[in-house]
C-alpha positions, 0 to 999 in steps of 0.5 A: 500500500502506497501513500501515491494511490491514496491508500496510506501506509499506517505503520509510521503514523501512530494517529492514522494506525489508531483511526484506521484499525477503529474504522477497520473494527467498526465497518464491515465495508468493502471499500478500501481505506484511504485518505480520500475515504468519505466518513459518511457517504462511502463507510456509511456511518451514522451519527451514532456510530460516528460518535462512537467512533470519535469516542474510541479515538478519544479513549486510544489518544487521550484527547478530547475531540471537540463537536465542531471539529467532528463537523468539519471532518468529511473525509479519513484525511481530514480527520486524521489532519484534525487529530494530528492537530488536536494532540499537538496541542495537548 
């Protein structure tokens, strides 16, 4: 797996190692995981199952993940760019 064809390699990214065996465990779709992935419309997780998700991320990076970056975030990039972010900060 190559980051050129958008597939990441998540084994020297501990945020994208975390976010990509969370989303592993918690879908039972096909689609192949990437930066480019949309959370919603190509997974197809609901709020509930966002929240959960978001909450699973939380526990593993000890970070709080606050509700309006949650809204920002449409795609497995974005999200692991806003995580990266917020664990910066810590």
């Amino acid at each position: 797996m190559s980051p050129r064809n958008g597939v990441m390699s998540d084994s020297v990214d501990p945020v994208r190692t975390v976010v990509f065996d969370i989303l592993r465990t918690a879908t039972r779709s096909s689609v192949e995981l990437s930066d480019r992935t949309h959370i919603v419309n190509e997974l197809g997780l609901d709020s509930v199952a966002i929240m959960d998700f978001v909450m699973e991320i939380e526990d593993r990076l000890d970070i709080s993940v606050p509700l309006h970056r949650i809204a920002e975030v449409e795609t497995i990039g974005d999200l692991v760019a806003t995580l990266r972010d917020l664990k910066g900060k810590d």
